[in-house]
N, C-alpha and C positions, 0 to 999 in steps of 0.2 A: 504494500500500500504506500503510495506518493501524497503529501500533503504539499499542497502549494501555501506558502505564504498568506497569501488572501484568504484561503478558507480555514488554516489554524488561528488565524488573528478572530474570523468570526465563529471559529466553536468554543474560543474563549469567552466570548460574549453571552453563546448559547449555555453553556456550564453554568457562569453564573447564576441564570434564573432555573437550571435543570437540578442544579444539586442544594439550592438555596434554603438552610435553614433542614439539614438533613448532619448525619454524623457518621462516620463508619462504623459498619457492625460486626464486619468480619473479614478477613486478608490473608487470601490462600494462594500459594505459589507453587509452582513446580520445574523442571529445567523448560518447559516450552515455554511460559509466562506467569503473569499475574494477575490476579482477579482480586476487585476492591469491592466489597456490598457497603453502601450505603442505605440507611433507612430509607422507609416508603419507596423497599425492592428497587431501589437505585443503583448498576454498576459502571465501573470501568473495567477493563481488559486492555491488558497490554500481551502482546507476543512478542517475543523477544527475537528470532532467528527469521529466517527467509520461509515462509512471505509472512516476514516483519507486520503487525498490524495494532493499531489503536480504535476498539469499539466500544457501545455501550451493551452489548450482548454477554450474557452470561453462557458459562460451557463448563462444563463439572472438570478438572483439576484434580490429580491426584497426592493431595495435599499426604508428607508423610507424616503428619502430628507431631514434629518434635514440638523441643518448645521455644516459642518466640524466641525470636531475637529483639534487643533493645528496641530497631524500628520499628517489628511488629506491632511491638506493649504500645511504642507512641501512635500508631495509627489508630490504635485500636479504642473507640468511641471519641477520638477526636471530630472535632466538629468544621465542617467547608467553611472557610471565610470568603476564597474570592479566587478567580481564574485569571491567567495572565500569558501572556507569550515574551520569550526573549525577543527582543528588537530586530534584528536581523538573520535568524537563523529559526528552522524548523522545530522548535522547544517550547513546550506548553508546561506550565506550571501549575498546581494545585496549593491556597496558602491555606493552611490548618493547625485549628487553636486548642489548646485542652490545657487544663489546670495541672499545676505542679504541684507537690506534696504540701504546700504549704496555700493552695488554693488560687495564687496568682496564674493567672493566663501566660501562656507559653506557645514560643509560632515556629512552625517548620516550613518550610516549603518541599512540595513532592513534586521534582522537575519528570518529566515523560520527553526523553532526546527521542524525534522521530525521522531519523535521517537516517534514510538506507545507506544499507540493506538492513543493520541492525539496530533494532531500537532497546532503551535500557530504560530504567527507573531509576533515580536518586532522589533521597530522604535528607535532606541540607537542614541543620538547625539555624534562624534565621539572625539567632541573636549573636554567636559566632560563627557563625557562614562557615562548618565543618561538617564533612558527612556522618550520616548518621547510619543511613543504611543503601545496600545496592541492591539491585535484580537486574541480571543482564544473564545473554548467555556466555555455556562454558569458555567456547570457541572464540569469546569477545575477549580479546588482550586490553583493551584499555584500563587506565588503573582504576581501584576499585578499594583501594585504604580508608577502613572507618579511621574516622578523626583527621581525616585530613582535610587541608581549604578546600574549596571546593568552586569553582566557574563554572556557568553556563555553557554552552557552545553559542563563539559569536563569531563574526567574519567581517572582511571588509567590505562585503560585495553590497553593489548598490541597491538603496532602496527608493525606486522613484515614491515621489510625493513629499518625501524628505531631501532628496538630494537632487539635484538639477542637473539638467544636460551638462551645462561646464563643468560637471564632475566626472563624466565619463574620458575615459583616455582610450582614444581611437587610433590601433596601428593603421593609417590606410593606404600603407604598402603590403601589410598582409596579403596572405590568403586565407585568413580564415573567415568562414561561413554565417552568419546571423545563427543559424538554427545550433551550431554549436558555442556560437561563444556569447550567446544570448543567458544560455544555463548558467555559464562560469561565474557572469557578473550582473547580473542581477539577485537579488538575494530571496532564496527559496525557489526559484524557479522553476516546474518540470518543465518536459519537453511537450505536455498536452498546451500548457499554459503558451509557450511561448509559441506554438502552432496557431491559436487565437492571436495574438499579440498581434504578429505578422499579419492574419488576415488582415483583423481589424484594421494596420495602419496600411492594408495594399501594399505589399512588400513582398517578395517571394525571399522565402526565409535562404531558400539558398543561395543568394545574393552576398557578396563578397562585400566588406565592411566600408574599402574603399570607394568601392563603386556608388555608393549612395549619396547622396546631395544632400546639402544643409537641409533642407527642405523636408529629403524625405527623413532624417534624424530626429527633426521637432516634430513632427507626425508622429513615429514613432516613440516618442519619450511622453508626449502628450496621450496617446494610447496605452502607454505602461502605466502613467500616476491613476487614468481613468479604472483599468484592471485592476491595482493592487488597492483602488477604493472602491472594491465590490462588498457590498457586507447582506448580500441574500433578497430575502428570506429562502427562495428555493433553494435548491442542489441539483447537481445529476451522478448518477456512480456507472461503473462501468469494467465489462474486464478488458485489460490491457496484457502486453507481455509478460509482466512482472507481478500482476496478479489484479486484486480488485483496487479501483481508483474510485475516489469522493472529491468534489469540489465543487464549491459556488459558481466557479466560470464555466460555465458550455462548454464541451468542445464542438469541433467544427472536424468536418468530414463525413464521414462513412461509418463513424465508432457509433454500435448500436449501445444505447443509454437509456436509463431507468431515469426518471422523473419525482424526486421526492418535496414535499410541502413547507421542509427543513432540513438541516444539518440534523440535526436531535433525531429525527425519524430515521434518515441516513442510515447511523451509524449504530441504531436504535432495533433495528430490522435484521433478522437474523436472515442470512443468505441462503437461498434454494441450492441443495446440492446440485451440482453440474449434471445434465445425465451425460452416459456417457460415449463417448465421440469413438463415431466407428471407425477401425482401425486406418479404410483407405480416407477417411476425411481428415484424420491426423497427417497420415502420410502426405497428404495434397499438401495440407495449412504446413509441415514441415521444409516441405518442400518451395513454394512460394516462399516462406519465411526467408530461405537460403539464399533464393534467385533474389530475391527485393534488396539484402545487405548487399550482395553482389554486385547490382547493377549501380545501389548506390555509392558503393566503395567508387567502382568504376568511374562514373559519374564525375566525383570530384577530383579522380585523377585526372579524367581527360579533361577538365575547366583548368585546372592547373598547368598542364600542358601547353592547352592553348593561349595560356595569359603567358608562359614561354616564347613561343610562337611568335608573339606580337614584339619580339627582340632580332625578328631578321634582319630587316634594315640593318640594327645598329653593327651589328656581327657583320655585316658586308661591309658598310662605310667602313669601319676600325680595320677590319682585313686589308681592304682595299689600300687604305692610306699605307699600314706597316708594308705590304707587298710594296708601292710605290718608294718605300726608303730603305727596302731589304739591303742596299747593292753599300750604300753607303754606312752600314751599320758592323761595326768589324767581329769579326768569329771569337764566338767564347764570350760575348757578351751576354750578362745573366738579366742587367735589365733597361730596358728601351724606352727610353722619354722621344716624343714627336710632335710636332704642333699640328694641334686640330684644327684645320681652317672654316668648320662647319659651328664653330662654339665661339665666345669671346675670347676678343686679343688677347694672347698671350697665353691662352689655352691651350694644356699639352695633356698628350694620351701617354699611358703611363703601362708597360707590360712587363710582364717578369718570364723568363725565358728558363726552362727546364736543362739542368746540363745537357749538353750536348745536342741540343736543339735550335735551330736558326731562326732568325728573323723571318726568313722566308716559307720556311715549315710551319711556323704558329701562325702565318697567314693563311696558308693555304689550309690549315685545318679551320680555322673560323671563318673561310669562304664555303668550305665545306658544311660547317652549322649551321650558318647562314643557310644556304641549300634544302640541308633537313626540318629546319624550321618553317622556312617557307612551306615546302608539301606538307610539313604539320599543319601547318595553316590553312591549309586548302580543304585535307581532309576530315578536319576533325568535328568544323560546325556540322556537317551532315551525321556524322558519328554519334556525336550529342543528341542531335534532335532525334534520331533513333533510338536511342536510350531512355530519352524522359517521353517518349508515346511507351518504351515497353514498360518502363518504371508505372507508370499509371496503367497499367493492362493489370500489370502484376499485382499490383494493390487495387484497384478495384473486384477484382477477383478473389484478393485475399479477404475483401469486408463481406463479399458475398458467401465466400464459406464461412466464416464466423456470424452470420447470421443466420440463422435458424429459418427466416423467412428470407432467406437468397439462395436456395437451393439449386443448383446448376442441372441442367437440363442431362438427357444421357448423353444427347450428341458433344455434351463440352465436355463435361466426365471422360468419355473416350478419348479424345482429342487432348485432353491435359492427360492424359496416363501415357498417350502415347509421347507428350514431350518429355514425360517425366523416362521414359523410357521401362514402362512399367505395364505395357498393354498384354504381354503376356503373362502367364501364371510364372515365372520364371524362377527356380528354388534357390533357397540361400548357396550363396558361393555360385552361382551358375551366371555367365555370361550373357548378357542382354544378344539378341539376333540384332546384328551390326545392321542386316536391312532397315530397322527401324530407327536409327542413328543418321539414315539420309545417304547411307556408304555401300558400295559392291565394289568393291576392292578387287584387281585382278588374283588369282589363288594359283597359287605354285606348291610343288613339294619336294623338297630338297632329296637325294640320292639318301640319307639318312634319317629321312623321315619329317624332317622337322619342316611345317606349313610358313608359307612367305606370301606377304599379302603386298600389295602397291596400288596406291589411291592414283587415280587418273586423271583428277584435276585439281584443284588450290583450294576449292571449298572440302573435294572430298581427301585431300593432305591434310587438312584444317582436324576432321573427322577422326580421319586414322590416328594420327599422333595423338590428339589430346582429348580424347572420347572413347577409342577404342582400345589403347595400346595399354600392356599393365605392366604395372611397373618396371617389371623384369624382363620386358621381350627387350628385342635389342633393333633400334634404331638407323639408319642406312639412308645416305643422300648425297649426290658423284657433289664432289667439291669442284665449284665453279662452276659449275651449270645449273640449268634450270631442270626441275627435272621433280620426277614422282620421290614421297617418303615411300620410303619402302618398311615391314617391319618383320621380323623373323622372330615369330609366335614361341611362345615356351612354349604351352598346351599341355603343364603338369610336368615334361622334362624337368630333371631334379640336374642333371649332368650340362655342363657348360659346352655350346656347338664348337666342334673341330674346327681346324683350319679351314679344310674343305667344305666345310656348311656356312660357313661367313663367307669362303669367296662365292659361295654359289648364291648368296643371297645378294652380296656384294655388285656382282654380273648382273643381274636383276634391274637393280638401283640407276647400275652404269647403262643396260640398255634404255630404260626409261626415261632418258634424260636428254639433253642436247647435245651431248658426247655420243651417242651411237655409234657415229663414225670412226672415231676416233681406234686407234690399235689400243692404245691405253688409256684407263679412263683412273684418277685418285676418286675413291668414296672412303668417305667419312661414317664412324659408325658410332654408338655410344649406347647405354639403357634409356630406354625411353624415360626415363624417370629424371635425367638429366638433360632433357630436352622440354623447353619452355617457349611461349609465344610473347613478345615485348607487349604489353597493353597498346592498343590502340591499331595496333600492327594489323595489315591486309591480309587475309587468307594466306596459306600455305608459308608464309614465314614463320620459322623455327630459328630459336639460338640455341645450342647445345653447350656441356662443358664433359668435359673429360673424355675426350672421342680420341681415338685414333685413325689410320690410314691406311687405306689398304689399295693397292694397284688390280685391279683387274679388265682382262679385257670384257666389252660388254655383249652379253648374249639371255638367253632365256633358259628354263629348266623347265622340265616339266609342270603341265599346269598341274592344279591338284581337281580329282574329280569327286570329291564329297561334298 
């Protein structure tokens, strides 16, 4: 469970009038959590471990009857005075008064830290601010010494309505994202919250810090003070990743939400067990889950790329120039100052030269970046825009299985089991039919048995290598030419292929390629497992490490007929 900010500030408010003039009756703990009875059937619950939660539901506790400790006796008919939150961070407090032996009133404060994953309880004496007692769980390292002072958890992170735009410090040569560094410095923040945030101020959250205008920042900062002064009365709750979510703020999306009158009723309402999710709906929601990180991992590599990208220019001009003063620059020189005639007078560009490297070679490789940068450039906006239509396929699809009323038709059901590569009954350990992968690889069999497969075009190289191939087969592709992956199947072989089964696979690789002709052809071999695709990169490119070479002439081998 995630509390935002906004909504712990107002079920401090709710408490107040919920526990108003009530005492505690009884305080039963175990390693999962805590449970507080207050008169007129009033409780709290705390859980202590993942999925961490704060209710007002009770749930039987396998209390083992020792005998109280110190904080227990103090809680025990202590009476509510007042609820409260720490200032800037996820902490709710409880202040509670009860007479001391000599009848004078006495105040503790019972903090509830609810900041995942782990939430705890502490029992702080208010007249010298020393613990008095803990509940957290076992696996929680933080310290836990009665008698010692005792802090809140606070932070520096900002709180709009208190603090003002001029208090934000904006890197806007970063790259970092709104939807990530939204959470970091804003105080309490989830990531549902800051999903509204952004709506609300028209911003797409994955919008790069720099890139936004004055304009759009006081939008934005003036939409945050509005947010973090939400104080209800409704609520909505909801399941998310990480488990059940409550908050005053709406979200916005696709997330199916429960509708409650209160925070109090909320938190108040004991949860319908889940029924339970049949195994291939799991498998699907798993499986979506995986592709949506994916795409968005991807996502923000190739935006980063492309803000790279936007450095060709500079890597030619600077090329260009150093090439233009190679001749005049004497060998062995480690570093090169040259006048910029593109910048103000007197401006000089400034290089540091790698032993035994020229002026002229560190040109020509930044004419060369230049180069790469540029087709990055060309390629990548289309790359993107293909990515943020799959990203929303993918999560529109993912709210529709998580809804109960989005149930997918059979014809999509099919059609997803077949991307998922799961349309047949296929057993554990057993090898998906490569025909449903998109591949019919030409099939060979080597004089010792062992199966040799070669994909016949760039989408279906793409296939072979990094869909079909496992770990252990072994990799093949004629160096310097263009030409098919080849790969030479283990298929259970436990024994490493001879000499003669590598060149035969080898021959293979070299006919399939643009060496045919050739008397000799070098191919390159390695484990598939050592063979990877650079991000962004066009079909049929592979980088490999650890490969060796092998000379063979090129020809064919038998096909294989199973």
């Amino acid at each position: 469970m995630r509390f935002d900010l906004p909504t712990l500030a107002h079920l401090a408010r709710c408490l107040d009038g919920h526990l108003a003039a009530t005492s505690i009756s009884s305080v039963e703990h175990d390693r999962s959590g805590l449970q507080i009875q207050f008169s007129a059937d009033r409780f709290v619950q705390l859980t202590y471990h993942a999925p961490a939660a704060f209710t007002l539901v009770p749930s039987p506790l396998s209390d083992d009857d020792t005998t109280p400790s110190r904080a227990e006796r103090f809680l025990l008919n202590a009476e509510f005075v007042e609820a409260g939150t720490t200032p800037r961070d996820r902490c709710l407090w409880l202040r509670l008064q009860r007479p001391d032996r000599d009848g004078k009133p006495t105040y503790a404060k019972l903090y509830f830290e609810l900041i995942p994953p782990r939430f705890r309880a502490v029992l702080v004496s208010e007249g010298r601010g020393h613990r008095l007692g803990n509940w957290q769980a076992q696996q929680d390292r933080r310290s836990c010494g009665l008698g010692e002072p005792y802090l809140p958890p606070s932070s520096d992170r900002l709180l709009p309505g208190t603090d003002g735009l001029d208090s934000v410090r904006i890197d806007t040569e970063g790259q970092d994202h709104l939807r990530r560094w939204l959470p970091r410095t804003l105080a309490g923040a989830t990531g549902a919250m800051v999903r509204v945030l952004c709506d609300r101020a028209q911003i797409d959250d994955s919008a790069k810090l720099g890139d936004l205008s004055p304009a759009q920042w006081e939008r934005l900062w003036i939409e945050a003070e509005a947010l973090y002064g939400t104080t209800g009365p409704g609520c909505w709750s909801w399941e998310e990743g990480d488990g059940h979510q409550v908050s005053v703020v709406q979200p916005i999306g696709s997330v199916h939400t429960t509708t409650h009158e209160s925070l109090i009723e909320a938190l108040a309402t004991p949860r319908q067990k889940a029924a339970p999710v049949e195994p291939r709906v799991r498998k699907l929601e798993q499986y979506l889950r995986r592709r949506q990180h994916r795409i968005q991992h991807s996502l923000q590599a190739m935006e980063a790329d492309l803000d790279e990208a936007a450095t060709a220019d500079q890597h030619e001009r600077q090329g260009s120039l150093l090439l233009a003063e190679s001749s005049q620059i004497p060998p062995g020189a480690r570093r090169v100052e040259i006048p910029d005639p593109f910048a103000a007078p007197s401006a000089m560009l400034c290089f540091e030269l790698e032993p035994g490297q020229s002026a002229s070679q560190l040109a020509a490789k930044m004419l060369k970046q230049a180069q790469k940068l540029r087709r990055r450039g060309q390629v990548l906006p289309e790359k993107i825009l293909e990515s943020r239509h799959e990203l929303k396929r993918i999560t529109d699809l993912l709210a529709r299985v998580r809804d109960p009323a989005g149930e997918l038709t059979d014809q999509e059901w099919q059609a997803m089991e077949t991307e998922m590569g799961h349309g047949s009954q296929a057993g554990k350990g057993e090898r998906i039919n490569d025909d449903r992968q998109g591949a019919r690889p030409r099939r060979y069999r080597t004089t010792s048995g062992w199966c040799v497969w070669a994909g016949r075009n760039n989408k279906e190289n793409d296939t072979l290598t990094h869909r079909l191939a496992a770990q252990n087969d072994y990799w093949f592709h004629a160096h310097g030419y263009a030409g098919s992956h080849v790969l030479l199947r283990r298929e259970g072989h436990t024994q490493e292929p001879d000499k003669r089964t590598l060149e035969e696979a080898a021959a293979v690789a070299a006919y399939w390629s643009k060496g045919r002709t050739a008397s000799k052809v070098p191919v390159v071999y390695t484990m598939a497992k050592f063979v990877s695709k650079p991000r962004g990169a066009p079909p049929g490119l592979a980088v490999m490490k650890r490969e060796k070479t092998i000379m063979v002439r090129p020809e064919l081998i038998p096909e294989d007929d199973a």
